[in-house]
DRENDO-1510 file (C-alpha; in Angstrom, 1 decimal, always signed):
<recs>
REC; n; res; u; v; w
REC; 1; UNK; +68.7; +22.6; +11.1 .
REC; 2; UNK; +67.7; +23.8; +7.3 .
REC; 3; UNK; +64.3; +26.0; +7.0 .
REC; 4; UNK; +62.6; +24.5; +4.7 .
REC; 5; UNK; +61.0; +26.8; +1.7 .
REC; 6; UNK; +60.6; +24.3; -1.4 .
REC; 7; UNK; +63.8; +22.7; -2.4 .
REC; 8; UNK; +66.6; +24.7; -1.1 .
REC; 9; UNK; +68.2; +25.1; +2.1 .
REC; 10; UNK; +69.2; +28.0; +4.0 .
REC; 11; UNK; +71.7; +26.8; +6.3 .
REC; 12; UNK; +72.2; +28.6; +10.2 .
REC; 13; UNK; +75.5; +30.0; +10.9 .
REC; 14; UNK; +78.8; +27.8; +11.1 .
REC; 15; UNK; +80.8; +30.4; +13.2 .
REC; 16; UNK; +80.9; +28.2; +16.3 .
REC; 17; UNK; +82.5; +25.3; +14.8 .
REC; 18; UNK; +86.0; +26.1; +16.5 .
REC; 19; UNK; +84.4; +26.9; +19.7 .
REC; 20; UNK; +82.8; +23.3; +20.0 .
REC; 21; UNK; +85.8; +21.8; +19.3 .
REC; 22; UNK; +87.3; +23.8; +22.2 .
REC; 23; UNK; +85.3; +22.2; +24.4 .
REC; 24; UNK; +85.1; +18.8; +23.0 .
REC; 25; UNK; +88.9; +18.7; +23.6 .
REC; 26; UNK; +88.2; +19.1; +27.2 .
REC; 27; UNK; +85.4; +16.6; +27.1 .
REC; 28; UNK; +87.5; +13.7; +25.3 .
REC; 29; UNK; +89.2; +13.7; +28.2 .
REC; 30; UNK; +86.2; +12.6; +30.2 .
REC; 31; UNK; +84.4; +10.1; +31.0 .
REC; 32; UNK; +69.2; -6.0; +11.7 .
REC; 33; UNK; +66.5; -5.2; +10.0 .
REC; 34; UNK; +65.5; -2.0; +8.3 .
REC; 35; UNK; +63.4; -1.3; +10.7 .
REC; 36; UNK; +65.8; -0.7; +13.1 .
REC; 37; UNK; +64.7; -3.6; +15.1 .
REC; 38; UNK; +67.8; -5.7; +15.3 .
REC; 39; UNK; +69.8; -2.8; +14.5 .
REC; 40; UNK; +72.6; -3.3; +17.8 .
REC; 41; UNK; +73.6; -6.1; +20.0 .
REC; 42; UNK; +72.4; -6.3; +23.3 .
REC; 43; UNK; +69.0; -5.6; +24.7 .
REC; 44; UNK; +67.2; -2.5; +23.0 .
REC; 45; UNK; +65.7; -0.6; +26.3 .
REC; 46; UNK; +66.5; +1.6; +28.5 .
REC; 47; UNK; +66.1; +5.8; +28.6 .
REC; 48; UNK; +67.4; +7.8; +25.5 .
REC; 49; UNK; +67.4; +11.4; +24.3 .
REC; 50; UNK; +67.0; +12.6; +20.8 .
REC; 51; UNK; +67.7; +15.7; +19.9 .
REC; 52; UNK; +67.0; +17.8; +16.6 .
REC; 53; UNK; +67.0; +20.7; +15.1 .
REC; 54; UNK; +64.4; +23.6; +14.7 .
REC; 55; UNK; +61.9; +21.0; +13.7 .
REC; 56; UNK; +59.0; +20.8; +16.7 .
REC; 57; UNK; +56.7; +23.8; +15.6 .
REC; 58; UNK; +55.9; +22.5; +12.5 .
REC; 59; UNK; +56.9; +18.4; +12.6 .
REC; 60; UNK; +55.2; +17.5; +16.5 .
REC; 61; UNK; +53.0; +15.1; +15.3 .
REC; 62; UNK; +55.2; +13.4; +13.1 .
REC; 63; UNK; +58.1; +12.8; +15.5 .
REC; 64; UNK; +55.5; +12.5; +19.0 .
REC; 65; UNK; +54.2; +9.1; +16.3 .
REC; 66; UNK; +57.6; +8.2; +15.4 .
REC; 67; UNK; +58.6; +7.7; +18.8 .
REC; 68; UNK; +55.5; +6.1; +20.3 .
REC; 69; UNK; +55.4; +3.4; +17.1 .
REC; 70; UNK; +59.6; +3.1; +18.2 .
REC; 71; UNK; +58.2; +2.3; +22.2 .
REC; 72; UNK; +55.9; +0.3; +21.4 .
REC; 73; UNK; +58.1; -1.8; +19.1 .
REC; 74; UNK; +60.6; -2.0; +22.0 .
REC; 75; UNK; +58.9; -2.2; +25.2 .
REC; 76; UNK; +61.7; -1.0; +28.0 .
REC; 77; UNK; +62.4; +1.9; +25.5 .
REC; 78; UNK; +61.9; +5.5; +26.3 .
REC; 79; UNK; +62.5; +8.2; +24.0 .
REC; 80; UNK; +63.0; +11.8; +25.5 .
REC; 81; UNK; +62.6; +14.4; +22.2 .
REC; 82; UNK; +64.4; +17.5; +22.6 .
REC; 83; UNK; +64.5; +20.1; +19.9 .
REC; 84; UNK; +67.3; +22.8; +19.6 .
REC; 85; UNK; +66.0; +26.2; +17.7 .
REC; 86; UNK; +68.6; +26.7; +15.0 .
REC; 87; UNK; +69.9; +29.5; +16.2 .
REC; 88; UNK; +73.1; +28.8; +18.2 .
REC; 89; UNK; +72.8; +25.1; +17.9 .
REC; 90; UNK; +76.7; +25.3; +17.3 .
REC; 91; UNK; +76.9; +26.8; +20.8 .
REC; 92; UNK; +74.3; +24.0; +22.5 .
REC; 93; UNK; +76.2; +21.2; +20.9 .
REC; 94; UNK; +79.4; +22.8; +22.2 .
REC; 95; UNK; +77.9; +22.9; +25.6 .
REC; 96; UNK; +76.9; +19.7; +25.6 .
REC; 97; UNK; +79.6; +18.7; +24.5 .
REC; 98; UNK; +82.1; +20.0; +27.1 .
REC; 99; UNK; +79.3; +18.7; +30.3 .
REC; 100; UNK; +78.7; +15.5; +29.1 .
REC; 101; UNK; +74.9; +16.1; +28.2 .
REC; 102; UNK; +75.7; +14.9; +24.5 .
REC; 103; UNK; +71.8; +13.5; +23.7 .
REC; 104; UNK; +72.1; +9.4; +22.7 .
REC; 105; UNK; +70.6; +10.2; +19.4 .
REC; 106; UNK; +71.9; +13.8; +17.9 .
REC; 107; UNK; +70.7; +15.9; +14.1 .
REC; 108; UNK; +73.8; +16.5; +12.9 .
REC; 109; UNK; +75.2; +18.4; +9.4 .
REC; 110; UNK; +78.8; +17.2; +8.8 .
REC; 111; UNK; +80.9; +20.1; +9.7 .
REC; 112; UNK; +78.8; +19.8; +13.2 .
REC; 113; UNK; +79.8; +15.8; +13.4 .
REC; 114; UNK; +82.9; +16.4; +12.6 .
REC; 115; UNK; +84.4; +18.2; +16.0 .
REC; 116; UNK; +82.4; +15.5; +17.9 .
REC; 117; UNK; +83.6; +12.4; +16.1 .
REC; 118; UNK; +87.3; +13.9; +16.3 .
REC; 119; UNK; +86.7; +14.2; +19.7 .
REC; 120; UNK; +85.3; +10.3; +20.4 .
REC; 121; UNK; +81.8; +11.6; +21.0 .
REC; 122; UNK; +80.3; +9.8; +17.9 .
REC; 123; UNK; +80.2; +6.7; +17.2 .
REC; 124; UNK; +82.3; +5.1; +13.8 .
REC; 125; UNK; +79.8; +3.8; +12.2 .
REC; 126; UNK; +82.1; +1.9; +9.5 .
REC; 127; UNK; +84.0; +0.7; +12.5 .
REC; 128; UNK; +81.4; -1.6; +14.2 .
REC; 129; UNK; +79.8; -4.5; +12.5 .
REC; 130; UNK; +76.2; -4.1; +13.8 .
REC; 131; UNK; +76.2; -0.5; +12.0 .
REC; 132; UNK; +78.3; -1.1; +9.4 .
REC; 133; UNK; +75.7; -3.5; +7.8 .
REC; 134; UNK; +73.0; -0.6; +7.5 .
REC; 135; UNK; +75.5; +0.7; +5.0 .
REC; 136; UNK; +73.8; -1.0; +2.4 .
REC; 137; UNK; +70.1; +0.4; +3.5 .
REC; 138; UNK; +71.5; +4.0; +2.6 .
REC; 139; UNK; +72.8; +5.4; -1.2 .
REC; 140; UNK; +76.4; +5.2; -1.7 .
REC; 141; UNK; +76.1; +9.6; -2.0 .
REC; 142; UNK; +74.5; +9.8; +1.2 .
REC; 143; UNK; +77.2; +7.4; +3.4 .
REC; 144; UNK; +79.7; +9.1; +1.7 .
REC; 145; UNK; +78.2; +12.3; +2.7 .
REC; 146; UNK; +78.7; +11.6; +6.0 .
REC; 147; UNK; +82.2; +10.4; +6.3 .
REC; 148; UNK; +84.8; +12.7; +7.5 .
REC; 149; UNK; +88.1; +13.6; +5.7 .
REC; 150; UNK; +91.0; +12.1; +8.3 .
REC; 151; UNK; +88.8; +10.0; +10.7 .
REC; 152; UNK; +88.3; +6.7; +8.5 .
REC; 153; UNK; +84.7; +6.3; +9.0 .
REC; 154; UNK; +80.9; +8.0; +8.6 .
REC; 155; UNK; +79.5; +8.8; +11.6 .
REC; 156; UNK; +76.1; +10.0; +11.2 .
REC; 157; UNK; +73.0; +7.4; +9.8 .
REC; 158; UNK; +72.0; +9.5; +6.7 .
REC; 159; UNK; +69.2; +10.8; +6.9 .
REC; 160; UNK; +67.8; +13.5; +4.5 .
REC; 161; UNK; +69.1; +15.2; +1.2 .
REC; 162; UNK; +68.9; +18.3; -0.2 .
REC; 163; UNK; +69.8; +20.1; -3.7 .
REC; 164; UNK; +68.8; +23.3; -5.2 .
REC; 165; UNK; +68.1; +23.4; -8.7 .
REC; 166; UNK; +68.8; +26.8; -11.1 .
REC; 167; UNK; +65.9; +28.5; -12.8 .
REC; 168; UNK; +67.0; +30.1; -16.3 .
REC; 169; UNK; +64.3; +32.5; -18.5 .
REC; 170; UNK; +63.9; +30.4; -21.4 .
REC; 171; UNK; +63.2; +33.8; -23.6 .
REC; 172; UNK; +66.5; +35.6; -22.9 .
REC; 173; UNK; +68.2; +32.7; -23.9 .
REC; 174; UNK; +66.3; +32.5; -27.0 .
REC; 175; UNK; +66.6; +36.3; -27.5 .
REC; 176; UNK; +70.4; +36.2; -27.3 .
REC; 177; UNK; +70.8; +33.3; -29.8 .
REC; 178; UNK; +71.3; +30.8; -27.2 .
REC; 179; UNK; +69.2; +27.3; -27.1 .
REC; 180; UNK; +66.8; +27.4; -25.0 .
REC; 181; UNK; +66.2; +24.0; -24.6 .
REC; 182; UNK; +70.0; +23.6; -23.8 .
REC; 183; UNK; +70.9; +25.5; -20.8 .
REC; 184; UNK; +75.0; +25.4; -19.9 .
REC; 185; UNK; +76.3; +22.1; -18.2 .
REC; 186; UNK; +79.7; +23.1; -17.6 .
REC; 187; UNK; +81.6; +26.3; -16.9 .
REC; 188; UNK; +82.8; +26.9; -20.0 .
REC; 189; UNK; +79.2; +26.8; -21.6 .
REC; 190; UNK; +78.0; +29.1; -18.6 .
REC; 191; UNK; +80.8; +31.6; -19.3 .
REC; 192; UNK; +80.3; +31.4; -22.9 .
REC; 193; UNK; +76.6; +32.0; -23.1 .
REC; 194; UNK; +77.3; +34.9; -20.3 .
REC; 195; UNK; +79.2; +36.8; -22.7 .
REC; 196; UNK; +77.1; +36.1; -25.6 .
REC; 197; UNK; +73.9; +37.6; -23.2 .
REC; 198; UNK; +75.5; +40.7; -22.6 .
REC; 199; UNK; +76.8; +41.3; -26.0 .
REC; 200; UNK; +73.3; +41.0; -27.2 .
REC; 201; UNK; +71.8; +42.6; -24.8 .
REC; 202; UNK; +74.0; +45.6; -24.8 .
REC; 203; UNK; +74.6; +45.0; -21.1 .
REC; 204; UNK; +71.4; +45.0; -19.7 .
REC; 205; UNK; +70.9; +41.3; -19.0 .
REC; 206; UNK; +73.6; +39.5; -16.8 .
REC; 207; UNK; +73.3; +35.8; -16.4 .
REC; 208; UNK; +74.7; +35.5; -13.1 .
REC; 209; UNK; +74.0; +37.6; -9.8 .
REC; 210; UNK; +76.3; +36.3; -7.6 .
REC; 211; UNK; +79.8; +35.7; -7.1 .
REC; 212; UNK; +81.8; +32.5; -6.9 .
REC; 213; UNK; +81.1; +30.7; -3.7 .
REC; 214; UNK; +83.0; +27.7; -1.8 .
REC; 215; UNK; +80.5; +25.2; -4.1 .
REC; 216; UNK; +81.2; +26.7; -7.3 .
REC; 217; UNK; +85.1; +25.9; -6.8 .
REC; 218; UNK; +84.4; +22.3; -6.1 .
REC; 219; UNK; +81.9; +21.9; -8.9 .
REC; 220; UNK; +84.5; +23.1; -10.9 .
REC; 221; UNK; +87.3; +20.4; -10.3 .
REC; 222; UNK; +89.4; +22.6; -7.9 .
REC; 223; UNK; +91.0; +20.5; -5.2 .
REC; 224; UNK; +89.4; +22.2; -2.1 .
REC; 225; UNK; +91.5; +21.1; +0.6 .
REC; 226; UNK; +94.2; +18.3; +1.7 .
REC; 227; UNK; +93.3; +14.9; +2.1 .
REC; 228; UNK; +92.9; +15.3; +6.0 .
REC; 229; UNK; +91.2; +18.5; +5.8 .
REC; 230; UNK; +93.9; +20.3; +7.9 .
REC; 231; UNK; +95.1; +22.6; +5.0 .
REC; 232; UNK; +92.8; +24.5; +2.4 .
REC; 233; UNK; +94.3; +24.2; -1.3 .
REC; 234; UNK; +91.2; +26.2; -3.2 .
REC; 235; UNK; +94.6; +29.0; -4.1 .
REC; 236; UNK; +95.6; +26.3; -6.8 .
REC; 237; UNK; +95.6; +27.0; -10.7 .
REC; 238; UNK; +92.2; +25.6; -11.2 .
REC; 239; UNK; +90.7; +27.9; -8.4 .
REC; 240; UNK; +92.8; +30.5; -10.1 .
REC; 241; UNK; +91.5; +30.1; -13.4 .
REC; 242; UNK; +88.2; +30.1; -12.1 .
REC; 243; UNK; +88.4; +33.1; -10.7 .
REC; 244; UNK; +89.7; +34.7; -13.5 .
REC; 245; UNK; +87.1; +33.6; -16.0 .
REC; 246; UNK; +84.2; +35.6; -13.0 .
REC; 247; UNK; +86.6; +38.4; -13.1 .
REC; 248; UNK; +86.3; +38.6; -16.8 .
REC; 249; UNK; +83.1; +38.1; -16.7 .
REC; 250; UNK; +82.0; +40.8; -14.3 .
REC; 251; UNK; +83.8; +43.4; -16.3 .
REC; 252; UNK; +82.0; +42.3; -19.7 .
REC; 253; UNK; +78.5; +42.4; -17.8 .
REC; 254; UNK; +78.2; +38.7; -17.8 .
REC; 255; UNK; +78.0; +39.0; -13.5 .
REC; 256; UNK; +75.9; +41.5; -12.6 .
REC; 257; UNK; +77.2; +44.6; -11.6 .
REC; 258; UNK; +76.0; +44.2; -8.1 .
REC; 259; UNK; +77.1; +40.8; -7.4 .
REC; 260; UNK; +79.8; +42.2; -4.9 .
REC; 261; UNK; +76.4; +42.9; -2.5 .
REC; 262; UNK; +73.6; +41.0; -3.8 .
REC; 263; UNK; +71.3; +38.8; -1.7 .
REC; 264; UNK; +69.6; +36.1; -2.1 .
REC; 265; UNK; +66.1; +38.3; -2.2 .
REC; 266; UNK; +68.1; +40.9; -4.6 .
REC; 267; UNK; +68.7; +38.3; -6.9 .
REC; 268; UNK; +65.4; +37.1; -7.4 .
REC; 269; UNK; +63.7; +40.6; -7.9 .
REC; 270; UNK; +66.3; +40.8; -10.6 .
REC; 271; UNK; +65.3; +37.8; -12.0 .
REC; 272; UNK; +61.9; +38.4; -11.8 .
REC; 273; UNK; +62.4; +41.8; -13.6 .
REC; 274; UNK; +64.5; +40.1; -16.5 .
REC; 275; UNK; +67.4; +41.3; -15.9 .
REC; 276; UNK; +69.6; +38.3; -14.6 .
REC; 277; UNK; +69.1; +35.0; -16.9 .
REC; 278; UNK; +69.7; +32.5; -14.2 .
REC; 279; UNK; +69.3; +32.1; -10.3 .
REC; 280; UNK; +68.9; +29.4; -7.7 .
REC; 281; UNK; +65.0; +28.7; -7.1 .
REC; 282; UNK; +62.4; +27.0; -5.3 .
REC; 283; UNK; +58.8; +25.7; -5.7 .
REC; 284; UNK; +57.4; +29.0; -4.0 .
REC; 285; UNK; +59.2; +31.2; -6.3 .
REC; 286; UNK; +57.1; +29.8; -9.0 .
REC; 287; UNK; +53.6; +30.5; -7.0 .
REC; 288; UNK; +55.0; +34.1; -6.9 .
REC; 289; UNK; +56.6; +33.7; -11.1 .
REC; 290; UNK; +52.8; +32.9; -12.0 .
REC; 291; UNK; +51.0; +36.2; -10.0 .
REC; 292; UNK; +54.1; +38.0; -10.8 .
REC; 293; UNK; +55.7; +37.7; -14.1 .
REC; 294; UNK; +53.2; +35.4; -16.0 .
REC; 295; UNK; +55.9; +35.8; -18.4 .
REC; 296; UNK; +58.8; +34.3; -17.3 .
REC; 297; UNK; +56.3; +31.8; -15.4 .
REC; 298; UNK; +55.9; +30.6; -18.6 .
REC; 299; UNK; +59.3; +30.0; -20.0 .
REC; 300; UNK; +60.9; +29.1; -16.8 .
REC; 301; UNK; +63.3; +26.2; -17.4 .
REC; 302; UNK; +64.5; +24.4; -14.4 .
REC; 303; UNK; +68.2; +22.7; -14.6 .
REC; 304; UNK; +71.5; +22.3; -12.2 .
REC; 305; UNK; +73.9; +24.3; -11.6 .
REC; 306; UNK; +76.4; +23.8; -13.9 .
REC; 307; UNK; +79.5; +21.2; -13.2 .
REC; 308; UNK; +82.7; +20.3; -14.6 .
REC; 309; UNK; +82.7; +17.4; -12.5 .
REC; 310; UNK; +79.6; +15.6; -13.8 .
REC; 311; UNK; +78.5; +15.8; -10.2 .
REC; 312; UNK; +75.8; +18.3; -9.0 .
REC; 313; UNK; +76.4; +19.8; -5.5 .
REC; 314; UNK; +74.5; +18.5; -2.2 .
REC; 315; UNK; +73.2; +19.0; +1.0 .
REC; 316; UNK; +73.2; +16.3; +3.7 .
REC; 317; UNK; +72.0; +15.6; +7.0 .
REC; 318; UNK; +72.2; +12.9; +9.7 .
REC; 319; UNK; +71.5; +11.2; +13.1 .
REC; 320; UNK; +74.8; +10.7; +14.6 .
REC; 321; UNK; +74.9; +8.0; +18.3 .
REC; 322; UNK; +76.8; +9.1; +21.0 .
REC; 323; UNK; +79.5; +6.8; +21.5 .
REC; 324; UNK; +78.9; +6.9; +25.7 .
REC; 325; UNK; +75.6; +6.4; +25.8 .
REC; 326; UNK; +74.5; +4.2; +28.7 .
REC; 327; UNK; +72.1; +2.5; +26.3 .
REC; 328; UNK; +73.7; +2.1; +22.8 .
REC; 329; UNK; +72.3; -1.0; +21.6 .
REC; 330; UNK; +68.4; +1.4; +21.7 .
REC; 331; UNK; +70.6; +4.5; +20.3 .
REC; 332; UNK; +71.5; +2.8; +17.3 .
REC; 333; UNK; +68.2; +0.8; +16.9 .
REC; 334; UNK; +66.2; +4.5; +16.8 .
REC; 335; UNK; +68.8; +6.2; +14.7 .
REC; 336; UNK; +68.2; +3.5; +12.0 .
REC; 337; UNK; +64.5; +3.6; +12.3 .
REC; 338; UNK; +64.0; +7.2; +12.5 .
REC; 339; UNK; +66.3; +6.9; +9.2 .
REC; 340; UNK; +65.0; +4.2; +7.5 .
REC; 341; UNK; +63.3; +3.6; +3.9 .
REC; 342; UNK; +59.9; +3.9; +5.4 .
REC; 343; UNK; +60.2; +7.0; +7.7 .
REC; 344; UNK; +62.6; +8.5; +5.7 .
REC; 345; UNK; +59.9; +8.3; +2.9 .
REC; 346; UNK; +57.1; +9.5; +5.4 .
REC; 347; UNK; +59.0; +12.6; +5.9 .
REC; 348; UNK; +60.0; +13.7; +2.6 .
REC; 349; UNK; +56.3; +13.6; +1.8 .
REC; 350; UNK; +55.8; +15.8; +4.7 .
REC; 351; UNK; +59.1; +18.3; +4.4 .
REC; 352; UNK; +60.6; +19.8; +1.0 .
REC; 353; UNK; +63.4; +17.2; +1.6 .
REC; 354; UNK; +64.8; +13.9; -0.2 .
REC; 355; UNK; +65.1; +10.3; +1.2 .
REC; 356; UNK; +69.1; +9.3; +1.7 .
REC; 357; UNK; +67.6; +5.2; +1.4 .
REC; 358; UNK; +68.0; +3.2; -1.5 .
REC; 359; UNK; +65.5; +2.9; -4.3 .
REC; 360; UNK; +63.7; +6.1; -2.9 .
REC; 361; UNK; +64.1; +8.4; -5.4 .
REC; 362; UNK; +63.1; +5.9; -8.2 .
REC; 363; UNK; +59.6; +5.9; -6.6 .
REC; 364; UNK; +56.8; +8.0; -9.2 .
REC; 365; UNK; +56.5; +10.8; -6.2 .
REC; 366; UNK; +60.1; +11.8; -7.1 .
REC; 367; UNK; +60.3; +10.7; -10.3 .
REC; 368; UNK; +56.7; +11.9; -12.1 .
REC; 369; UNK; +56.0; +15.1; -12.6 .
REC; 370; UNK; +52.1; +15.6; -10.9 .
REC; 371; UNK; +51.1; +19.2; -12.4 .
REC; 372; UNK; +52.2; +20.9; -9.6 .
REC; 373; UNK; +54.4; +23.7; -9.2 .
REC; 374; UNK; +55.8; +21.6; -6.1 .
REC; 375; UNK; +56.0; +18.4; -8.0 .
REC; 376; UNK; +58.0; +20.3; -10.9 .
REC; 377; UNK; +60.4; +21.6; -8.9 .
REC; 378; UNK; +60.6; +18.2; -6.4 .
REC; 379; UNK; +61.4; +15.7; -9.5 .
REC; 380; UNK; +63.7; +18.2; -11.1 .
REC; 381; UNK; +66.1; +18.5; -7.8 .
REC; 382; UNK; +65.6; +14.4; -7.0 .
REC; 383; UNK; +67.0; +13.8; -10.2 .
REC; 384; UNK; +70.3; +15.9; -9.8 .
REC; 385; UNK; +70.6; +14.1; -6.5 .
REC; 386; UNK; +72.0; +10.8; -8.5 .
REC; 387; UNK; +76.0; +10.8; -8.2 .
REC; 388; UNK; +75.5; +14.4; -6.3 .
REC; 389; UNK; +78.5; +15.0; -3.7 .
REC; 390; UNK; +78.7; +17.7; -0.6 .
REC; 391; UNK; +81.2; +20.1; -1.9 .
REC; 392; UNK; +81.2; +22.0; +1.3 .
REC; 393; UNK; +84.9; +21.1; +3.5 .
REC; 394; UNK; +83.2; +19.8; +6.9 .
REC; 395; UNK; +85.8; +22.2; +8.7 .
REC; 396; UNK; +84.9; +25.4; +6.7 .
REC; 397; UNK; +83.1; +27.9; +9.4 .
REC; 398; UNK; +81.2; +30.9; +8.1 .
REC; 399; UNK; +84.2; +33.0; +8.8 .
REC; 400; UNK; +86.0; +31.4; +6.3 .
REC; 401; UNK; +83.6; +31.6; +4.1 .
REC; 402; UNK; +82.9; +35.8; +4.4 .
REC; 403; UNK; +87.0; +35.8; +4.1 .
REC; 404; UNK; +86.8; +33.8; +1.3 .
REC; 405; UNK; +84.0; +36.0; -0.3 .
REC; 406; UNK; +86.1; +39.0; +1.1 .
REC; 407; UNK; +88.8; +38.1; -1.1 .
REC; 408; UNK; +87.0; +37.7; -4.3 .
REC; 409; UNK; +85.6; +40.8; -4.3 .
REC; 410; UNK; +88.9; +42.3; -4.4 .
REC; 411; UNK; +89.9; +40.0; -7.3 .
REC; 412; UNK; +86.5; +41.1; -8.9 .
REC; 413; UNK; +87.5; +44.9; -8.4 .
REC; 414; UNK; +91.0; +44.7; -9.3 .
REC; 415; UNK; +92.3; +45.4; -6.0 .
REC; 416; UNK; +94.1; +41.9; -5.9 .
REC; 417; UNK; +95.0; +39.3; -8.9 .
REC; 418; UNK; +92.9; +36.3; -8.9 .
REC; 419; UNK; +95.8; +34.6; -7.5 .
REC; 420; UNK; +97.1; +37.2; -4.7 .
REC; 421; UNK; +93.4; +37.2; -3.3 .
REC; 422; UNK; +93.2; +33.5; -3.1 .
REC; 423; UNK; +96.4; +32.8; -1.6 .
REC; 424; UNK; +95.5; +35.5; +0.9 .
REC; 425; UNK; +92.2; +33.6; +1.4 .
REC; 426; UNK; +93.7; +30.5; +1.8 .
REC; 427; UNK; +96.4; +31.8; +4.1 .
REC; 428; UNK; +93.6; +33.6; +6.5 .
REC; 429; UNK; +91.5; +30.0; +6.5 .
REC; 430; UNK; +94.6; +27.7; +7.4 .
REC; 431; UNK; +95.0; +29.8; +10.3 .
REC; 432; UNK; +91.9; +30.3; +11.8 .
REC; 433; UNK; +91.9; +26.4; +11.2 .
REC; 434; UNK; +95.1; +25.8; +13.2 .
REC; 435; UNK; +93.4; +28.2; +15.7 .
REC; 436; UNK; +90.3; +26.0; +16.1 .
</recs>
């Protein structure tokens, strides 16, 4: 489950992912309204567990009333909450997973669906008619978010979204000649006005502090992987060129000289010090910004992450139904309730998060700017949710993202073409893949 610190997302570690599916392959052996309340033929009763992620500490109350409004609703219904801490919830959902413990109702990301639906422990939702229909209750990002490449289906109710939106300093832009009212869109703006930043600043402001990620290939039109996400294609010319245009610009000063090791916390003291023109941010950063660096508080600009797709990068999560749960038809009906327009709504009001329903988002508290450092920050990143996709390949693990990184900071030293350390990355990833 994501922390939450204003709108961006720090995601637990992936590493597990081929582990569960170890297990799952033993376990696959084994044995109407928005309210939810119609939501699945048959009788809506019976026992159910719901499981989530890192979320009791600060969210009892919410969920302990979200469940008793559910029982009382549906009286025969009991709703057991469980809640995983995020650390090794790869490895508790493998375990589950292999002893048949799967909760009815599960938090899922969709890299942590994805082994379970493969495996026939999630339920298709395209592929039944009594959740298919919810489709509609949901935005078309956010369904699509949660299908999964080669299975012909979603399999998790959307339930939150997430985006992070880029701060830029307003006054280097102006100082290097740049518009500061027109921060870059696409890549070939942001490598443009790179170069321009260090030339004027004789090197001493980069734009950039980090190195290409996983994301940054996607947003800029590289074909990630195969069409049933079995073989990683990131190694083609597009990735290439990509890659070539960061090399270029980390020699010129455009990428900061320390990209190769940053962090996130490295990168925002250098922002904070004016000496990197742009960096991911989030309403907090701006509480510290204004006791801080009054400065750059004051010509902070707040945009997305530039993308030559037209499509901003997202985050999703969901509430995927075990598809052997002795009581399905109450599964389904709390999944949808838990996840629809009203709850969902509830909870984004509570959480640094963003509704996945319909007609959400056009709603003033995401749309209206209230004065607030928050409510800056919250209607900038709703807004770049509209169209936004989840770049991320559901079967990439955190190992294959450090080789990945690995392998561009050989192409960024000159120890490797662009080319030779993609290929090399891609190579490494297919077989850990295979090995998974």
């Amino acid at each position: 489950m994501p922390t939450f610190r204003g709108t961006r997302v720090s995601r637990p570690a992936r590493t597990a992912v081929p582990l569960l599916a170890g297990a799952l392959l033993l376990s696959a052996c084994g044995g109407g309204a928005d309210d939810g309340g119609s939501a699945a033929d048959g009788k809506v009763s019976g026992h159910i567990t719901f499981q989530t992620w890192n979320l009791r500490a600060q969210y009892k109350d919410y969920f302990n009333g979200l469940i008793d409004t559910f029982e009382k609703a549906h009286p025969g219904t009991k709703v057991k909450w469980i809640d995983q801490p995020a650390e090794n919830y790869p490895e508790k959902l493998s375990a589950d997973a292999g002893g048949g413990t799967l909760p009815d109702v599960v938090n899922v990301s969709p890299d942590l669906s994805y082994p379970l639906a493969k495996a026939g422990l999630l339920m298709n939702l395209d592929k039944e008619p009594v959740t298919a229909k919810a489709k509609k209750v949901y935005t078309p990002e956010a369904w699509a978010g949660n299908e999964l490449p080669g299975l012909d289906g979603a399999y998790a109710f959307p339930w939150y979204l997430n985006t992070g939106p880029l701060f830029y300093n307003k006054a280097l832009f102006k100082k290097a000649g740049l518009d500061p009212e027109k921060p870059p869109t696409t890549y070939d703006e942001l490598f443009a006005d790179a170069r321009k930043m260090a030339k004027t600043s004789g090197g001493k402001v980069a734009t950039l502090a980090g190195v290409p990620a996983i994301e940054d290939f996607g947003r800029y039109g590289v074909k990630l992987m195969n069409a049933d996400a079995t073989k990683f294609t990131y190694n083609e010319p597009r990735g290439v060129e990509l890659l070539t245009e960061y090399k270029k610009l980390f020699k010129s000063g455009g990428l900061d000289s320390q990209a190769l090791s940053a962090t996130p916390e490295s990168a925002g003291r250098k922002f904070l010090q004016g000496r990197v023109a742009m960096n991911p941010g989030s309403a907090p950063d701006l509480v510290d910004f204004k006791e801080n660096a009054p400065e750059l508080y004051k010509n902070l600009g707040i945009t997305d992450a530039p993308a030559n797709t037209g499509k901003p990068n997202m985050y999703v999560m969901g509430l995927g139904v075990n598809d052997r749960s002795e009581h399905k038809a109450a599964a389904i009906a709390f999944a949808r309730f838990v996840t629809n327009q009203r709850n969902q709504e509830s909870f984004a009001h509570e959480v640094a998060v963003f509704p996945s329903t319909r007609g959400s988002l056009e709603k003033p508290y995401w749309t209206k700017d209230d004065g607030t450092d928050e409510g800056r920050v919250r209607v900038a990143a709703a807004r770049m949710l509209d169209g936004a996709v989840n770049y991320t390949p559901v079967v990439m693990t955190d190992e294959m993202k450090t080789v990945l990184q690995n392998e561009v900071a050989k192409a960024l030293q000159g120890d490797k073409s662009p080319k030779q350390a993609l290929d090399d990355a891609v190579a490494q990833s297919n077989r850990l893949l295979q090995q998974g």
